[in-house]
C-alpha positions in Angstrom: 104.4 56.3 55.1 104.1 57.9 58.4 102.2 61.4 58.3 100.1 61.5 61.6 100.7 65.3 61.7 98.0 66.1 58.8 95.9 63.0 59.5 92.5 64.6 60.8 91.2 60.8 61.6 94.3 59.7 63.5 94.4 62.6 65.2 91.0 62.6 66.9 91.3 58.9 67.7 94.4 59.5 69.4 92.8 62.5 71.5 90.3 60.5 72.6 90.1 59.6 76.9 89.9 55.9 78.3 86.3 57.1 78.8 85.4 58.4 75.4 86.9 55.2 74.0 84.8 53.0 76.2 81.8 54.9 75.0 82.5 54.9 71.6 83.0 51.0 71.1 79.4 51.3 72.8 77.8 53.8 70.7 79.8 51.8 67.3 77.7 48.6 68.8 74.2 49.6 68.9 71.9 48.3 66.5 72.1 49.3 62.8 75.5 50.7 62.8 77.0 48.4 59.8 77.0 44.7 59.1 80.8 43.7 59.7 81.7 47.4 61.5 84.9 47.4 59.3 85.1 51.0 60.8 85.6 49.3 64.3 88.4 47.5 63.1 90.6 50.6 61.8 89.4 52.4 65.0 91.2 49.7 67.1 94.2 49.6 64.1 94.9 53.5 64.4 94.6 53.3 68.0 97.6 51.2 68.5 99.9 53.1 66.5 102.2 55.7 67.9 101.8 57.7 64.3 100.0 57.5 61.1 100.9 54.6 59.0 98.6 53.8 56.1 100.6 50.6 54.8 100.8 49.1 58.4 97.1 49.7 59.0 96.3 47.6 55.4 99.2 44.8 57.1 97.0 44.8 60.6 93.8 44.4 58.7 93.7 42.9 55.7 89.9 42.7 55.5 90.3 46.8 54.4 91.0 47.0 51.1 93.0 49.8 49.9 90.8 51.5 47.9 88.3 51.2 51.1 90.4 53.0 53.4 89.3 56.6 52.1 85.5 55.4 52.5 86.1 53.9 55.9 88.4 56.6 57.6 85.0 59.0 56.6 82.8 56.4 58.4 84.9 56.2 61.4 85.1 60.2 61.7 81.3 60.6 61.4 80.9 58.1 63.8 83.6 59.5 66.2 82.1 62.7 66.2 78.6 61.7 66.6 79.9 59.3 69.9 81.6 62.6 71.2 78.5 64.6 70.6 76.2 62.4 72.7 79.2 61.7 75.3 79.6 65.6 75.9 75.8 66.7 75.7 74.9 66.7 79.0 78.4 68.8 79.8 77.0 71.8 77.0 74.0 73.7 77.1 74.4 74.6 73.6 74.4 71.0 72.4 71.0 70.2 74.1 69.4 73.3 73.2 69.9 72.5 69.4 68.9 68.9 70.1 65.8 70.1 71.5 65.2 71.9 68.4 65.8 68.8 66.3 63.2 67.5 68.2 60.8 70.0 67.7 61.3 70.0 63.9 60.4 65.9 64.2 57.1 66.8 66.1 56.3 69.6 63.4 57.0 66.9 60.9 54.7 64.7 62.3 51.5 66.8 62.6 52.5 67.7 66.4 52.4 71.8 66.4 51.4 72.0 70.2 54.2 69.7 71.2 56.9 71.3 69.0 55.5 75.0 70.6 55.4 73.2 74.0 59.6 72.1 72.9 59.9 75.6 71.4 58.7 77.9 74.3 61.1 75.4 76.7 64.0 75.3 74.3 63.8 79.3 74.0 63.2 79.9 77.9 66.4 77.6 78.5 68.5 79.5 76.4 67.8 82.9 77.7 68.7 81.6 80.7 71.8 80.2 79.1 72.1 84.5 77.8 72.6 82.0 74.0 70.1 84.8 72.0 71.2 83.4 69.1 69.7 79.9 70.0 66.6 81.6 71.8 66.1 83.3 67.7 66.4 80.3 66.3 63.3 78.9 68.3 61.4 82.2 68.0 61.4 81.9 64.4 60.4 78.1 64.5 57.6 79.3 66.4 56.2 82.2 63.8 56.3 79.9 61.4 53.8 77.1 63.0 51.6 80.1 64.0 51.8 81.8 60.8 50.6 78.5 58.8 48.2 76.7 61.2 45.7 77.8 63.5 46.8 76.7 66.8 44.1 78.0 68.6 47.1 79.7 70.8 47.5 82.7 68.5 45.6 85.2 70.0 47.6 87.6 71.4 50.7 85.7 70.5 51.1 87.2 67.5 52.1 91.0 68.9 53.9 88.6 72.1 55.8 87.2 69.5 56.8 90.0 67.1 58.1 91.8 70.3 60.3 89.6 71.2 61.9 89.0 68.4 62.7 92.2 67.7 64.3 92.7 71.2 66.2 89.5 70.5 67.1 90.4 66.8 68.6 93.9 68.5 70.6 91.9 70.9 71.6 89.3 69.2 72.9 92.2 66.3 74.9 94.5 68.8 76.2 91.2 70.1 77.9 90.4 66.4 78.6 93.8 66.2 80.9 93.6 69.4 82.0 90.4 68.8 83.5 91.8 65.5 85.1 95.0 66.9 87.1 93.0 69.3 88.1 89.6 66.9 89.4 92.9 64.6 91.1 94.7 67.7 92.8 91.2 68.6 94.1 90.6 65.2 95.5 94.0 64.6 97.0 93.3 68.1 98.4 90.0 66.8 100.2 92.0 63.3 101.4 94.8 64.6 101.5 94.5 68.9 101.5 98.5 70.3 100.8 101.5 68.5 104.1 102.7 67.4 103.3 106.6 67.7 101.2 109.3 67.7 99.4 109.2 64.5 99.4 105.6 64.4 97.0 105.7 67.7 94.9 108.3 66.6 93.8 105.8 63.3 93.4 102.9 65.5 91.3 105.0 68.2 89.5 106.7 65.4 88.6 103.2 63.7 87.7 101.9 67.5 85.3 104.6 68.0 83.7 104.0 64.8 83.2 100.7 64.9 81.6 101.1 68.4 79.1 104.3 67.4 75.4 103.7 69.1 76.7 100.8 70.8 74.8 100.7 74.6 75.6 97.9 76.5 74.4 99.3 79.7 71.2 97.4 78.9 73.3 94.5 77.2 73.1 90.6 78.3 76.1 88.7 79.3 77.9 88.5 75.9 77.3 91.9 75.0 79.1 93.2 77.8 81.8 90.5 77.6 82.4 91.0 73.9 82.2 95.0 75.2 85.2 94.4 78.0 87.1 92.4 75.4 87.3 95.0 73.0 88.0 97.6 75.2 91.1 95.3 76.5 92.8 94.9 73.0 92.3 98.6 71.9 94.1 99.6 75.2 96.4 97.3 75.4 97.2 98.1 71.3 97.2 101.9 72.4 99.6 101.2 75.6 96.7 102.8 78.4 97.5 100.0 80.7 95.2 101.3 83.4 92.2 101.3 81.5 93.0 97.8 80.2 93.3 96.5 83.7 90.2 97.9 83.9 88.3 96.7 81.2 90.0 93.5 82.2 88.6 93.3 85.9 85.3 93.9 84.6 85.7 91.1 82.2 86.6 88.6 85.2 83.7 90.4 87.2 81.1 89.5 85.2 82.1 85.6 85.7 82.6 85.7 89.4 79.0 88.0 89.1 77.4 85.3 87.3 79.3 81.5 88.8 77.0 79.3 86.5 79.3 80.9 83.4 82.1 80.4 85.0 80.9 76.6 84.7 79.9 77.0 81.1 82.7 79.0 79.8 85.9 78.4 81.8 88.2 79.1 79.0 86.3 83.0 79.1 87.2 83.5 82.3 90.6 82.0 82.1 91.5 84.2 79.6 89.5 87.1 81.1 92.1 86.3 84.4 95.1 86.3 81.8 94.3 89.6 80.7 93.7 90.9 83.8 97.6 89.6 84.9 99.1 90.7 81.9 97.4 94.2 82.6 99.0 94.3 85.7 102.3 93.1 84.9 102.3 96.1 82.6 102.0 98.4 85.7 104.2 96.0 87.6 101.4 96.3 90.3 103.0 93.2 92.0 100.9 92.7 95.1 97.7 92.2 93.0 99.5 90.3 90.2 100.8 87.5 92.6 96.8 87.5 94.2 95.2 86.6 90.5 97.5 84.6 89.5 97.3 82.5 92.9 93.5 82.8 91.6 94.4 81.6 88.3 96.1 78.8 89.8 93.4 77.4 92.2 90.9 78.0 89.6 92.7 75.8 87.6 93.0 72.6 90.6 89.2 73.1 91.3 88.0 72.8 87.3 86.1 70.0 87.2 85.1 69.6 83.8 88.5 69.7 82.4 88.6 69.7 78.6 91.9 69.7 76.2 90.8 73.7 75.3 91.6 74.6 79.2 94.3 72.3 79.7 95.9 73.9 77.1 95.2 77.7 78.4 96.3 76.9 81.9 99.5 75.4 80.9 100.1 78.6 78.4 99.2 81.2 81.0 99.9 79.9 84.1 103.7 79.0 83.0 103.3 82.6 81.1 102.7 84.3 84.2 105.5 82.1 86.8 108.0 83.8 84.0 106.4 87.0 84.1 107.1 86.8 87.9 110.1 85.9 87.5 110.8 88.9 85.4 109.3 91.4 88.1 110.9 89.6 91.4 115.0 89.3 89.4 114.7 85.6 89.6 116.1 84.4 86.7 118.3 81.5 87.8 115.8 80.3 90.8 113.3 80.1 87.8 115.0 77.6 85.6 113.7 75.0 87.6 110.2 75.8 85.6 112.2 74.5 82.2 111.6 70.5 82.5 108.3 70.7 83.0 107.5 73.7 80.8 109.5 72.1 77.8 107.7 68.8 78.2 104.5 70.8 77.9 105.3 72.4 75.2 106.0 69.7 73.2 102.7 67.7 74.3 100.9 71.3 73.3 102.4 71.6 70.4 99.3 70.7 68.1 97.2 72.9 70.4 99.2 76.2 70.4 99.4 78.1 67.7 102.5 79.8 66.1 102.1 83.2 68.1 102.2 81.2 71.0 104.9 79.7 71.0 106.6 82.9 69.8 106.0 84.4 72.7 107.1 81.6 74.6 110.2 81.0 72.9 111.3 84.7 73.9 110.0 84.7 77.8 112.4 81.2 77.6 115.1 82.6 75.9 115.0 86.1 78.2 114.5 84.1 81.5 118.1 82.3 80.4 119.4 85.9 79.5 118.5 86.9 82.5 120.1 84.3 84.3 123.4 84.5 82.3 123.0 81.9 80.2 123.5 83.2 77.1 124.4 80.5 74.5 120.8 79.1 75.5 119.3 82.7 74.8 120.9 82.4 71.8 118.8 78.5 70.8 115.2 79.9 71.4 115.6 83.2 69.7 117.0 81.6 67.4 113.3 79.7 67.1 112.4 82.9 66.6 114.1 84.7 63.8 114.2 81.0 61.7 110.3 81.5 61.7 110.4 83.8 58.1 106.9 85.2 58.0 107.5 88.2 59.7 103.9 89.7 59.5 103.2 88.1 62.9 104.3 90.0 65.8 106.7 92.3 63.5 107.8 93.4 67.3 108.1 90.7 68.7 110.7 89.6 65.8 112.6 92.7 66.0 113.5 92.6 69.6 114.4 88.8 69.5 116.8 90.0 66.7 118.0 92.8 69.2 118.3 90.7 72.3 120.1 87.8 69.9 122.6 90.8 69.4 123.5 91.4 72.8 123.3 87.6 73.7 126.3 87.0 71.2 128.1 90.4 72.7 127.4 89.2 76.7 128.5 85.1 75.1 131.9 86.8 73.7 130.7 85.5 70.6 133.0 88.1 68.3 133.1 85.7 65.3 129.3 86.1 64.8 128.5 89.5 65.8 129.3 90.8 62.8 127.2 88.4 60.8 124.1 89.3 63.4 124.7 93.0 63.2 124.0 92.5 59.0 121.5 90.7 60.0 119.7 92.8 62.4 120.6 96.0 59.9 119.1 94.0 57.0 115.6 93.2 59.5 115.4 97.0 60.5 115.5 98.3 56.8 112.2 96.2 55.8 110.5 97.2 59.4 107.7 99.8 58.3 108.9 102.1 61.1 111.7 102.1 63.3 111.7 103.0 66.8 114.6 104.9 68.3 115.1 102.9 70.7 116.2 100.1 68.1 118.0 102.4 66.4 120.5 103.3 69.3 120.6 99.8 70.7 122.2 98.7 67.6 124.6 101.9 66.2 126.2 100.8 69.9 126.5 97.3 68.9 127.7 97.7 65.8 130.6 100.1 67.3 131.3 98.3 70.7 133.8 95.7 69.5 136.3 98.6 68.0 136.2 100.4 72.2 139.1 99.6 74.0 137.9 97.7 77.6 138.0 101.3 79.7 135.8 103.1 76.8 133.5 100.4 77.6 131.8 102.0 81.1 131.3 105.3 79.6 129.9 104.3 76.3 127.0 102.4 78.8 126.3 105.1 80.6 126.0 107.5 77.3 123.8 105.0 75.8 121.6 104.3 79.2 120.9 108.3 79.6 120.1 108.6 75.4 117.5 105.6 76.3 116.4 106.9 79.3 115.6 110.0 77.4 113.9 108.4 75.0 111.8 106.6 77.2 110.3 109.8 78.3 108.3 109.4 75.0 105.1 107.4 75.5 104.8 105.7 72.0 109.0 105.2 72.5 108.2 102.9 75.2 107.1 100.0 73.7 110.1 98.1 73.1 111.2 98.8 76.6 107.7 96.2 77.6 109.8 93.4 75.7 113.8 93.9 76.3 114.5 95.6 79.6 117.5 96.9 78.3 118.5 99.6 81.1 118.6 96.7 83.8 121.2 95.6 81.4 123.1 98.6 80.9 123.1 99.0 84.5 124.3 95.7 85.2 127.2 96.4 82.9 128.0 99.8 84.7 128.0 98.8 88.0 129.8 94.9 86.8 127.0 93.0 88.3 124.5 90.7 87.2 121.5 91.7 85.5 119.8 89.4 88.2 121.1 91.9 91.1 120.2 95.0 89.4 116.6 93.3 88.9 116.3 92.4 92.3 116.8 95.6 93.9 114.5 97.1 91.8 111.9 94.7 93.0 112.7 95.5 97.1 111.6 99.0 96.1 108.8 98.2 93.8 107.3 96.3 97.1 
């Protein structure tokens, strides 16, 4: 039956470029692959279906025996892998540097010890160039071990050489997990609970920061060091809402690339993201002038990549369209921007296996907020509604909440009486199992939830009371938050004045220039 989604085989064959195909039926033909390459057969069987079909694939090729087709689906993925290996070798550093040291382990084997040293020293050198410590380790240990057990007639001297370096390699290649683990554990505290909610809540997070990063100096640090540095510095801000010094921490991150252009060639999807931090930093201070410059960067970066893989066509669709929307949001130009949807829908479907779910959360409510915006409500209403439908609410507990509240409104501003009821028990039921309100919440929906019983001219005066209570409550930092994801005054403003939410947006932009 068909099942291409969990199909790991199908899957990489279908990923495969014209190239990579070409090179594979090459690599499949060399000498002493296989008598009757039964593997080759499937290859070119799964290749011409549209989705994973295991009794049309036994009808195609009958030579395959059921009770084969486990056996040979294993074949054809080592073999895959090892064609993609050799295809994309010369296009990583990191995949030549560990065949170098497969080679030096074969000239050890043989009786060669100068050679594998000569392999060793070369290997090591390349990949301090390449700042890969890890890698240059790897090589330095390899080479204690042929001095330590044969005499060489190279050791004098090498032996204090050697023990030197790699202890200075050990302590950078340590500080380097070290940083690398303080900011995977910043991001995924980012990705459960979004912004500190108050006071106390970003005291334990700066507390925790500060201890995971005691006698860390990266002033001294290689390239990763500081980048892992910059990165965690940029989730613990952005966590603890100090925009400025994420923007920041941010720029540094992108300096280092444009510091050192040979990484920006190794590691694109680094810098890409380094550049996505950087505009989401200063969307967050609506600092418009410079926003419009990176992303412009962002975007020619993107036409002048010319080793394009499927990891950065997937991060420039996702931040570039992230960003057009974000602009959208800061210039009022909802309805101009609908002419993004095609495209960006069509994307999202052919990215679908690439982007994970809190992804395309977020992109489901920058869709559904663009067609608020734009007063098209009843479509709101279909993407948040990919939202709340999604059950597993320990991702982005925020960003579920405020899809719940901007739902609400969507069926208010829709006229949608006969369901506003059921939403506001929905929404009521949501914000009892929330670890911690925010006041903010709390107002939005007590008005809700009494709106539909004011007569039309209590209506004006109940937005203004419930714009100045929110303004009010704005004046709290940690309160703030859930104004970054519903801007909920533009609406109330909108409604006081009877005007769209685009106009009110608009004229805020003409004075943020």
């Amino acid at each position: 039956m068909p099942n291409g989604s969990i199909d790991p085989v199908f899957q990489l064959v279908k990923s495969l470029t014209r190239t990579e195909k070409r090179h594979f039926r090459l690599f499949a033909g060399r000498p002493g692959t296989g008598e009757d390459l039964k593997f080759m057969r499937l290859f070119d069987a799964l290749d011409g279906l549209a989705q994973y079909d295991e009794e049309r694939i036994l009808a195609q090729v009958p030579a395959i025996k059921k009770v084969q087709l486990a056996n040979l689906k294993a074949s054809l993925y080592r073999q895959l892998l090892s064609s993609l290996r050799a295809y994309h070798a010369g296009q990583n550093v990191d995949i030549q540097l560990h065949e170098q040291l497969d080679y030096a382990r074969v000239l050890y084997n043989k009786g060669f010890y100068q050679q594998a040293l000569r392999m060793l020293e070369r290997t090591k050198q390349q990949a301090q160039q390449a700042r890969l410590p890890h890698v240059a380790l790897i090589a330095l240990d390899f080479e204690k071990l042929i001095e330590a057990q044969y005499i060489t007639r190279s050791l004098r001297g090498r032996a204090e050489d050697l023990s030197a370096e790699s202890l200075d390699t050990v302590q950078h290649v340590t500080q380097l997990h070290r940083l690398s683990n303080v900011a995977l554990r910043m991001y995924g505290l980012y990705l459960r609970v979004g912004h500190a909610r108050s006071q106390p809540d970003a005291e334990r997070i700066t507390a925790r920061f500060q201890a995971a990063l005691a006698g860390i100096d990266v002033s001294h640090g290689g390239f990763y060091e500081r980048l892992y540095y910059y990165q965690a510095q940029v989730w613990y801000s952005t966590i603890v809402q100090d925009f400025r010094a994420g923007y920041r921490y941010a720029q540094k991150w992108v300096d280092l690339f444009e510091q050192a252009p040979d990484m920006m060639e190794q590691q694109p999807m680094l810098y890409i993201k380094g550049l996505h931090n950087l505009l989401a930093a200063l969307y967050n201070l609506l600092y418009y002038s410079k926003f419009v410059r990176v992303l412009a960067k962002l975007e020619a970066f993107a036409a002048t990549l010319t080793r394009s893989t499927p990891n950065t066509d997937v991060l420039l669709f996702q931040y570039i369209y992230t960003h057009k929307i974000n602009a959208a949001f800061l210039e009022g130009r909802f309805t101009a921007s609908l002419q993004l949807m095609p495209e960006l829908l069509e994307k999202l479907v052919l990215f679908q296996p690439q982007l994970d779910l809190h992804r395309r959360l977020i992109f489901y409510y920058k869709i559904a907020s663009l067609y608020f915006g734009s007063g098209h409500y009843r479509k709101a209403i279909e993407y948040l509604n990919k939202i709340i439908q999604y059950r597993d609410v320990t991702l982005r507990e925020d960003i579920q909440c405020f899809a719940r509240i901007l739902n609400l409104i969507a069926h208010y501003e829709a006229g949608q009486d006969e369901m506003l009821e059921y939403q506001i028990r929905s929404v009521y039921r949501f914000l009892g199992k929330m670890n911690e309100q925010q006041q903010m919440q709390v107002e939005i929906f007590r008005f809700l939830r009494t709106a539909g019983r004011l007569a039309p001219h209590q209506l004006k005066e109940a937005f203004i009371e419930l714009k100045n209570r929110l303004l009010a409550i704005s004046d709290n930092p940690y309160e703030r938050r859930p104004f970054l994801y519903l801007d909920i005054i533009s609406w109330l403003e909108s409604k006081i004045e009877d005007v769209p939410v685009e106009d009110i947006m608009r004229r805020k932009f003409a004075r943020m220039k």
